[in-house]
N, C-alpha and C positions, 0 to 999 in steps of 0.2 A: 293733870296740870292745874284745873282748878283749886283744886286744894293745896298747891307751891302757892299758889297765886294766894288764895286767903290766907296762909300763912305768913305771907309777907307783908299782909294788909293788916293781919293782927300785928306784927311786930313794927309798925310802924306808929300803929297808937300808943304803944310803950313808948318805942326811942322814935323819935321825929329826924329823920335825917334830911341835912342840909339840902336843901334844892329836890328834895323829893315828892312828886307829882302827887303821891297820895298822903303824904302827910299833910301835904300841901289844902289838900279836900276833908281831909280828916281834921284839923283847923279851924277849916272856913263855918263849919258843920252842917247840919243837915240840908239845910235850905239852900245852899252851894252844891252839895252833892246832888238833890233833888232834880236841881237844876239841866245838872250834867245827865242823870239819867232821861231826863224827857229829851235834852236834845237829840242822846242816843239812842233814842226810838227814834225819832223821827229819821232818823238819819237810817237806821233800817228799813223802815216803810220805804225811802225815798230809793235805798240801794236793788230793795226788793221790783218795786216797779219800773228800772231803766238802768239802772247802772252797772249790772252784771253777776253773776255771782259772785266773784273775787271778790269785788265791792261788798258785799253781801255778807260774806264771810267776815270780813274786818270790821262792819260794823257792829257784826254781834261780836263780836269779843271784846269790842269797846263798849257794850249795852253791858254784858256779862260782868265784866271788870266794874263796870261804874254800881253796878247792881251789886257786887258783893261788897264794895264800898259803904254804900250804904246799910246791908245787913251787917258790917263789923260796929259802924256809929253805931245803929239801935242796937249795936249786945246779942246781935243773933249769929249761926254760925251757916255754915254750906250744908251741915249734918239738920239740923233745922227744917229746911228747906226740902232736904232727900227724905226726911220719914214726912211730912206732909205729902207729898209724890207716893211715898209708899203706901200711906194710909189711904189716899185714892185710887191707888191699883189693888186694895184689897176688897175694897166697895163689891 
C-alpha cells in the first residue's frame, strides 16, 4: 500500500489535480509539508499516550503519508528509505 500511495504522490507533482490534498501540499512546498509532518507526530505521541490504539493507527498513517510527501518534494523515493533500513540490518 505504501508504494500505491507514493505513486500517487509522484503522480501528482506531474499533473496537480483539482482539489487534491497533495498537490495541494506539493504547492505550498516544503515548509507547508514540514509543517504537517511535526503536527503528525505529535498527534502520534498524543494518540500513543491516551487515546487508544485505533487512534494510534490512524495517526501513523497520516505521519506516514505526510512523510512520504515530503520525501517525493526532496526527489527521494520509498526505495531510498528501504535500502537505508537495509543497510542497517546488515551492520
Amino acid at each position: 500500500m505504501l508504494q500505491e500511495l507514493f505513486a500517487i504522490i509522484e503522480a501528482r507533482k506531474v499533473e496537480a489535480v483539482a482539489g487534491s490534498y497533495t498537490a495541494e501540499l506539493l504547492a505550498g512546498g516544503e515548509d507547508v509539508i514540514l509543517k504537517k509532518v511535526g503536527e503528525e507526530a505529535m498527534e502520534v505521541i498524543l494518540a500513543a499516550k491516551g487515546q487508544g490504539n485505533q487512534r494510534l493507527v490512524e495517526e501513523t498513517a497520516d505521519l506516514f503519508y505526510h512523510v512520504l510527501v515530503l520525501l517525493a518534494q526532496r526527489g527521494l523515493s520509498l526505495a531510498d528509505v528501504e535500502e537505508e533500513l537495509r543497510r542497517r540490518h546488515r551492520r
